[in-house]
C-alpha positions in Angstrom: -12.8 32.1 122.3 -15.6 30.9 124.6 -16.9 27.6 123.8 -20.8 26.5 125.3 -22.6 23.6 125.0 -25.5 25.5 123.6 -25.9 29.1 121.9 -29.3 30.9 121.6 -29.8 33.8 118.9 -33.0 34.9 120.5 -34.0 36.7 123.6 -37.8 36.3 123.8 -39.8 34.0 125.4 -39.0 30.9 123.1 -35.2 31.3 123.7 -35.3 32.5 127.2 -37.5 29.2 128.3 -35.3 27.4 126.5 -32.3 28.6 128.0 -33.9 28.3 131.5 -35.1 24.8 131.4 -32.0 23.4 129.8 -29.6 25.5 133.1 -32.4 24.0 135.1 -32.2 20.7 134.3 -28.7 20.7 133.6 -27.0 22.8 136.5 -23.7 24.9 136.7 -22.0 22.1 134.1 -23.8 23.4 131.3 -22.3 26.5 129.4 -25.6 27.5 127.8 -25.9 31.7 126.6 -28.5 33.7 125.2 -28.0 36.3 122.8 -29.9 38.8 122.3 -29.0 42.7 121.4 -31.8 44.1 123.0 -31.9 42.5 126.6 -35.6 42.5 128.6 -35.7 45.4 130.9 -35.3 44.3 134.6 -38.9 46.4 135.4 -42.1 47.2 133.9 -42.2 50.0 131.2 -44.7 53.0 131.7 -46.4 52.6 128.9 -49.0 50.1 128.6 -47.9 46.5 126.9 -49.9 45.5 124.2 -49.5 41.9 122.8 -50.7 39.8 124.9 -50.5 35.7 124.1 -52.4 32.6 125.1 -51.0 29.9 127.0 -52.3 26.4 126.8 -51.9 23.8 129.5 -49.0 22.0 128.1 -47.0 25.3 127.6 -48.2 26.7 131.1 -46.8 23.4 132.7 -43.6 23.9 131.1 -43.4 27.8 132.6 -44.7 26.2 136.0 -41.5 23.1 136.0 -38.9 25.7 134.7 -39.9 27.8 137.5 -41.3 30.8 135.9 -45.3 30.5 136.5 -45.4 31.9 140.0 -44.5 35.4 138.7 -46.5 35.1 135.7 -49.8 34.0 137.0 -50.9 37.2 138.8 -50.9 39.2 136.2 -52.5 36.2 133.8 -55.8 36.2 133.1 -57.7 32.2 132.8 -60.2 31.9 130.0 -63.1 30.1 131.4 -65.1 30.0 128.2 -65.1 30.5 124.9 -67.6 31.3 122.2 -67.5 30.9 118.3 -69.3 32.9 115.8 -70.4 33.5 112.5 -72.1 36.5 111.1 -71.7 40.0 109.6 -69.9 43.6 110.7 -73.5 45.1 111.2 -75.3 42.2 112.8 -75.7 43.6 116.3 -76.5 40.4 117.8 -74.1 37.4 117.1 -75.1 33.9 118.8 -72.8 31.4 119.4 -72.4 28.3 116.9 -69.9 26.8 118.8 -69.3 26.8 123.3 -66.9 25.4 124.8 -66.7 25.4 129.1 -64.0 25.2 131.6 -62.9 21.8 132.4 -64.6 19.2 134.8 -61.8 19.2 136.8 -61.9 23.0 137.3 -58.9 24.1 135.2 -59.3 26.7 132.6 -59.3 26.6 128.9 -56.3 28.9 128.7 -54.3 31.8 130.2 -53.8 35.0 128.7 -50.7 37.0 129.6 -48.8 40.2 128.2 -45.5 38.9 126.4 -43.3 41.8 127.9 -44.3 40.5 130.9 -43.2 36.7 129.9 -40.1 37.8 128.9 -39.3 40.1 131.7 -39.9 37.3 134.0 -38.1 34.4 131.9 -34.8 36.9 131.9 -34.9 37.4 135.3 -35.3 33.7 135.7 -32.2 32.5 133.6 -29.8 35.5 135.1 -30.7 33.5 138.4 -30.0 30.3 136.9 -26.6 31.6 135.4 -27.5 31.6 131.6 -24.9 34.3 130.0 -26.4 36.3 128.5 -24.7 38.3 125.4 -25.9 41.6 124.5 -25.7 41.2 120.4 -26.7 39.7 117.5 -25.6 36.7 115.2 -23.5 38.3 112.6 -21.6 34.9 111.1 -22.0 31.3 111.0 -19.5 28.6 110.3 -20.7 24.8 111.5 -17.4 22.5 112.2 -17.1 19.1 113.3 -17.2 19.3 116.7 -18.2 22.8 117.3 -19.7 25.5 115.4 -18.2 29.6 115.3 -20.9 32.4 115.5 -19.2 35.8 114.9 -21.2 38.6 116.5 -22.7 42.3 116.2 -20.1 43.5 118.8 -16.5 42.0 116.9 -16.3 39.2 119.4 -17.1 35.2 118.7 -18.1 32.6 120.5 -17.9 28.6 119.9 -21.0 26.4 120.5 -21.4 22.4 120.3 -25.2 23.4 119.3 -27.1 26.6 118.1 -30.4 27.1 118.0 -32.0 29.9 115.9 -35.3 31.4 117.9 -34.3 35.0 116.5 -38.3 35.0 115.0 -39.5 34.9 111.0 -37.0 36.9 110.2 -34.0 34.8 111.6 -30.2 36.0 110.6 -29.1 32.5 111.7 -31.2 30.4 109.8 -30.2 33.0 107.1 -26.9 32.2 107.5 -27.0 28.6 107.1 -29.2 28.7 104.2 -32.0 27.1 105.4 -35.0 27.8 102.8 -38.2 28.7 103.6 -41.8 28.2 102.4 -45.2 30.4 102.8 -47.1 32.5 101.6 -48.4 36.3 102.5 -52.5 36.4 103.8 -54.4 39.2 101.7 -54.9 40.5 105.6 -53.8 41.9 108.4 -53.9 42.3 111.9 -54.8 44.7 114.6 -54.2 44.5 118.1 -54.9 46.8 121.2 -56.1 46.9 124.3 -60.2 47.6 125.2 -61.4 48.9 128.4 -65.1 47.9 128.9 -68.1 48.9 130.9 -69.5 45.3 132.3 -66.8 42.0 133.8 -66.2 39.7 130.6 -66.6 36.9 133.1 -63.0 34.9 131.7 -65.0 34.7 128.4 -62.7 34.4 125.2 -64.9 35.2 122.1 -64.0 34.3 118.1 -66.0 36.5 115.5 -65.6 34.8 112.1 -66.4 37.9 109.8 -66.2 38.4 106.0 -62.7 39.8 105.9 -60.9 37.7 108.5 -61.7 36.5 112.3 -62.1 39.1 115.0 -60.8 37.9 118.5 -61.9 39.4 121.8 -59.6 38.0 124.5 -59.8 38.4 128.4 -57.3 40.3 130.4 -57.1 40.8 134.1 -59.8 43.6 135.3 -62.6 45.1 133.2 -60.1 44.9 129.9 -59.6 42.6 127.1 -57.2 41.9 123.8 -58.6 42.4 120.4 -57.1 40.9 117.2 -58.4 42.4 114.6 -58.5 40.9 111.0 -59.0 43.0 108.4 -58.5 42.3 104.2 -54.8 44.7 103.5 -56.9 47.3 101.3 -59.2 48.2 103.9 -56.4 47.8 106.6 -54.2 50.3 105.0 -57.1 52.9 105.6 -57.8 52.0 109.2 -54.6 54.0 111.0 -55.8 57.4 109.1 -59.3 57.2 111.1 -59.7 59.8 113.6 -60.1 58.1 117.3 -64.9 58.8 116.9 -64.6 57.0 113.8 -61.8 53.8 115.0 -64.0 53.3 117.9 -67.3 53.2 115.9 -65.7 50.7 113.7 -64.8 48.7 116.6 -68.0 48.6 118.7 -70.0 47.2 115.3 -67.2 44.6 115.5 -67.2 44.5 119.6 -71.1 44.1 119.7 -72.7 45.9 122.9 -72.6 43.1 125.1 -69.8 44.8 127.8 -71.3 48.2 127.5 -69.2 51.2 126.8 -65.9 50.4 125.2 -62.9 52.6 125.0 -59.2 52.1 123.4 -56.5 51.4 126.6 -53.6 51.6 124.4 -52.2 52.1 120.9 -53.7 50.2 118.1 -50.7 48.6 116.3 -51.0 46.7 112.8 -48.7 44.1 111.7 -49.1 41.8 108.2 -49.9 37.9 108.4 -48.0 35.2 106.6 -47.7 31.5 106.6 -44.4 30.4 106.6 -42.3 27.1 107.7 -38.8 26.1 107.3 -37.7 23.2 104.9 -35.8 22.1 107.5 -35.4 22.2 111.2 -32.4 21.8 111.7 -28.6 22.2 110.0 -25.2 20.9 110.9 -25.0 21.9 114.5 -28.2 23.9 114.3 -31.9 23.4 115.4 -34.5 25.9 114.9 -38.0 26.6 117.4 -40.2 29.2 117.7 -40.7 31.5 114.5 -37.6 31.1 113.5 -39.2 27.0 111.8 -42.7 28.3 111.6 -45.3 31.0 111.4 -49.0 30.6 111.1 -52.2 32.6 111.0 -52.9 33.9 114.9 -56.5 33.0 114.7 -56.1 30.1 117.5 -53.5 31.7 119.6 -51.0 28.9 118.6 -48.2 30.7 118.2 -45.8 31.0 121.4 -47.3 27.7 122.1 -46.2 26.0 119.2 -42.7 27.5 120.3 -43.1 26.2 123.7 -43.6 22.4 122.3 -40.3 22.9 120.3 -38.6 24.5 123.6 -40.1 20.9 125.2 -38.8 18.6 122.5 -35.6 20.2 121.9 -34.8 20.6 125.5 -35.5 16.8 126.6 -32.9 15.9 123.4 -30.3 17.9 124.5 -30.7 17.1 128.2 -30.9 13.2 127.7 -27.2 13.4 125.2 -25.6 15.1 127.8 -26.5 13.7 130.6 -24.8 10.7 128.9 -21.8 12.3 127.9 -22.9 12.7 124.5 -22.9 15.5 121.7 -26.3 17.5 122.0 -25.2 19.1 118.2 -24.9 15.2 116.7 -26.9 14.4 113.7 -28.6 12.0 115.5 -30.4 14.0 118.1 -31.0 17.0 115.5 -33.0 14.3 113.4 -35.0 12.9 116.2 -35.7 16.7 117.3 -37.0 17.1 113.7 -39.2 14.0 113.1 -40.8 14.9 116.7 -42.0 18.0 116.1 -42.3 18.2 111.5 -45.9 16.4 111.4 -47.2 18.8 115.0 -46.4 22.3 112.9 -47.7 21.2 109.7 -50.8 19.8 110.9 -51.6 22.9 113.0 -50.4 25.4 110.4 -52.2 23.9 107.4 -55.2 23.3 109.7 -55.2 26.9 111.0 -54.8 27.9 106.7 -57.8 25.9 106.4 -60.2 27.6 108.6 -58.9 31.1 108.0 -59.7 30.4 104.4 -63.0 29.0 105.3 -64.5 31.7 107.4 -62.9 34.8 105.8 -65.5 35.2 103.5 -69.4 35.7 103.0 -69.9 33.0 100.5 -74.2 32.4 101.4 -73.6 28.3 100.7 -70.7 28.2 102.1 -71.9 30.2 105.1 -74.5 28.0 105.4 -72.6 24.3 105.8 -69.6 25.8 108.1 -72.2 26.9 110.4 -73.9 24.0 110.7 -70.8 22.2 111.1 -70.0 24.3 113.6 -73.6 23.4 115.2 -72.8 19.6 115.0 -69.7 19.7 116.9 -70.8 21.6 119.7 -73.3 19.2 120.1 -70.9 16.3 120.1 -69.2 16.6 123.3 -66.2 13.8 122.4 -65.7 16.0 119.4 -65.3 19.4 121.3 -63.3 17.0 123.8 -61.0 16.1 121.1 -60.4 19.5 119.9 -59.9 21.0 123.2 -57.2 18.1 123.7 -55.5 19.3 120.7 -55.1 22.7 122.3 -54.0 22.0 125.6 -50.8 20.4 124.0 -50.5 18.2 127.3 -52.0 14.6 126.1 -50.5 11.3 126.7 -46.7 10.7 124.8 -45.9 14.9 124.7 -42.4 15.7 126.1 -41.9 15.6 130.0 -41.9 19.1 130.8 -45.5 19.5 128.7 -46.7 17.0 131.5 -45.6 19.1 134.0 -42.4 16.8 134.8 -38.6 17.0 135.5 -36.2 16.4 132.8 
């Protein structure tokens, strides 16, 4: 039975960066796999991808370090500027409460990037760096001592000194060692899909707070952009039975004319939106990142980069135990992991719960003082400064490979 120093249930882009940076840092002495029962596919897929996700500086540094960036960024799209909004479906003219510019020093808010494209590039990446990679699924879990036994989808096992569960919301691992969860299901849910449009976006990013739930409209390379599209589940469950005339009406009162023309570039694809976070982060010979600990509301884009922070944290634990000869799986390095990254996830997620709750709705009062909050901060720049920090996930005392540095 194989034994490595660190299993990953999870092939996306959480678990592949993880898996990368820890062979990077660590070199042919590490045994670190990756399983996954639905590898990435070495090339591009004929139909058009469709999620796309932001990256903030911290996370993009990270991808840059582990090696990954130069493939990435070509295809990425930077966000130069972004604009907040409050208003109604039919207003055909919404103008922005809240601005926020590019840097001074000329870097962009944010990149935006298809995820297929991400993961494609992160496999690639760790089958070059020698990460095995084991096409299957986590199919039993039995923590030991020194090592821990996962029994897989295909009849085989494997032994690991560490786990780490980034097999998304839905994780059989953290399943199987009974880790608990909390949350709660949003009364809405989301559309994505590509939008072809007449006139350049410019790198503009663009949040439309609406009565039933924000609507996003996100830059992407070329005369395209993302839409995430919020919508209260009664009303949602109607949307997919639209013919295409009457989907792309409903879009363009949402869109506002401001591109021009505006068609659909791909399927429109729906999925539910839930709060959710783990009791714990970690288990006897077990740590969890990504999805797999947390899931909030999308409004802010947060979510692969709140994995990436966990893939930072996690990684500079393991790498500094074994570089001393120490066990990465130890309940001392699982509790620091935890304490580092508990008080980051529930601040963002609670904080992201707040404002979802505080602008999905059409309350006139209300309306009225979130708006003019929204005024006041955009015209107190070390406000805006201090919000745009907390985005970028790269300030002072973040792990090393948020900072752009070598583990």
């Amino acid at each position: 039975m194989p034994v490595f120093d660190v299993a990953i249930a999870g092939g996306g882009a959480t678990g592949l960066s993880l898996g990368a940076a820890l062979k990077q840092a660590l070199g042919a002495g590490a045994l670190v796999a990756v399983i996954d029962p639905a590898p990435a596919p070495a090339r591009e897929s004929a139909e058009p991808p469709l999620r796309t996700v932001a990256i903030a500086e911290g996370p993009r540094r990270l991808i840059e370090r582990i090696g990954a960036w130069e493939a990435i960024q070509p295809k990425a799209q930077p966000i130069l500027m972004m604009d907040v909004m409050d208003g109604g479906v039919r207003d055909a003219v919404r103008l922005p409460h809240l601005h926020f510019d590019r840097r001074s020093d000329g870097e962009p808010l944010a990149h935006m990037a298809f995820n297929d494209e991400i993961v494609r590039v992160l496999s690639a990446l760790c089958e070059r760096l020698g990460v095995a990679r084991l096409a299957a699924s986590v199919a039993g879990w039995r923590p030991g001592k020194h090592v821990a036994e996962l029994s897989l989808s295909d009849g085989s096992a494997i032994r690991a000194r560490l786990a780490v569960a980034a097999d998304g919301q839905r994780s059989k691992l953290r399943t199987l060692a009974e880790i608990q969860t909390i949350g709660w299901d949003y009364d809405q849910s989301g559309f994505v899909a590509t939008i072809a449009h007449e006139r350049d976006h410019e790198g503009r990013a663009e949040q439309h707070f609406l009565p039933a739930g924000p609507f996003a409209i996100l830059p992407l390379p070329g005369r395209q952009s993302s839409i995430v599209w919020n919508e209260r589940s009664a009303e949602a469950r109607a949307l997919p039975a639209l013919d295409a005339r009457d989907l792309l009406r409903e879009l363009e009162l949402r869109f506002t004319p401001k591109l021009g023309e505006i068609r659909l570039a791909s399927r429109v694809e729906a999925f539910p939106f839930r709060f959710q976070i783990a009791r714990r982060f970690v288990g006897q010979r077990l740590a969890l990142v990504g999805d797999a600990a947390h899931l909030v509301h999308p409004l802010a884009g947060q979510g692969l980069n709140l994995g990436l922070r966990d893939v930072a944290a996690i990684a500079e634990t393991i790498v500094g135990e074994m570089r001393l000869g120490l066990d990465p799986g130890a309940p001392a390095p699982l509790g620091s992991y935890e304490r580092a990254r508990r008080f980051d996830i529930a601040a963002s997620g609670m904080g992201m719960d707040a404002m979802n709750r505080l602008f999905s709705n059409d309350v006139a009062p209300l309306r009225f003082l979130r708006d003019l909050g929204l005024r006041l901060v955009n015209r107190t720049p070390p406000l805006k400064d201090l919000l745009i920090l907390e985005a970028r996930g790269a300030g002072r005392g973040v792990p090393k490979l948020l900072r752009g540095l070598s583990l």
